[in-house]
C-alpha positions as CSV (number, residue, x, y, z in Angstrom):
1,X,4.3,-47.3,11.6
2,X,6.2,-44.4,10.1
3,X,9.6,-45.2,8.5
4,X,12.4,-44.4,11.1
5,X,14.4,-42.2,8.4
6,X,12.7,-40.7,5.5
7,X,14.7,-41.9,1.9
8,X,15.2,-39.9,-1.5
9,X,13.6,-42.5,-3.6
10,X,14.4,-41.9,-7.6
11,X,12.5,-43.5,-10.1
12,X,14.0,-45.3,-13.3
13,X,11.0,-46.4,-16.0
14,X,11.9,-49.9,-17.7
15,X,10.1,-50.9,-20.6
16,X,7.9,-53.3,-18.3
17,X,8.6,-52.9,-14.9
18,X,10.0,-49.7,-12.5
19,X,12.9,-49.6,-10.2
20,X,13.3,-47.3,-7.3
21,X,16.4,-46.8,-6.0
22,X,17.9,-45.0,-2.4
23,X,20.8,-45.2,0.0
24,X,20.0,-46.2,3.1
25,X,22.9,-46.3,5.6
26,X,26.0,-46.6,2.7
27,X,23.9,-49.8,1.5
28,X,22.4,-49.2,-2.0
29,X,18.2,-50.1,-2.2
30,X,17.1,-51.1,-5.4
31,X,12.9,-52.0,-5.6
32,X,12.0,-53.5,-8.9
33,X,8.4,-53.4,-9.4
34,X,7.0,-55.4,-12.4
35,X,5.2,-58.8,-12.8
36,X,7.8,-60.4,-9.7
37,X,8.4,-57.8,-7.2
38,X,12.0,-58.3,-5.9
39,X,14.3,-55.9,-3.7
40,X,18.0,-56.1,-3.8
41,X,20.9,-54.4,-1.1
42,X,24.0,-53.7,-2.1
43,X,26.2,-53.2,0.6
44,X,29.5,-51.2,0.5
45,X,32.5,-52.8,0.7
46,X,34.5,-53.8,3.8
47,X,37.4,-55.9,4.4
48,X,39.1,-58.7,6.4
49,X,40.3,-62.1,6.4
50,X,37.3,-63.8,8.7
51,X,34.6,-64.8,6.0
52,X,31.8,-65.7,8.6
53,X,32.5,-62.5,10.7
54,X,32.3,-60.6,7.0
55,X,29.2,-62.2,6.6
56,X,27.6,-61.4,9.5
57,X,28.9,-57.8,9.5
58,X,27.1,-57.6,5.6
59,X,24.0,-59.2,6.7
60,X,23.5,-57.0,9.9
61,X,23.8,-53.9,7.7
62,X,21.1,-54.6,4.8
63,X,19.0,-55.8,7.5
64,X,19.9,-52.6,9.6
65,X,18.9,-50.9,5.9
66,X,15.2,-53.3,5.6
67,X,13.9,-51.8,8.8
68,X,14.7,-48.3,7.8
């Protein structure tokens, strides 16, 4: 299965591990490779006074941004 968009990945060397980082959908990707592969989104910032319906709007984007 071919990714749906194709992402500018850019590399960053660590001493002992390797991140990659892109921008998928204004959520920022960050893929640390090292002894504990981990990923991490960073979503953009949004506002408004309902903290489930902020939650659900952040978690529908970075999983809108894993299936990219």
């Amino acid at each position: 299965m071919l990714p749906s968009k194709l992402l500018d990945w850019k590399k960053v060397a660590m001493k002992n591990w390797t991140q990659y980082n892109s921008i998928v959908d204004d959520v920022k990707v960050h893929l640390n490779y090292g002894k504990s592969p981990s990923i991490e989104f960073i979503p953009s910032p949004i506002d408004g006074n309902d903290l489930w319906q902020l939650f659900g709007i952040l978690y529908n984007d970075c999983n809108e941004a894993a299936m990219a």
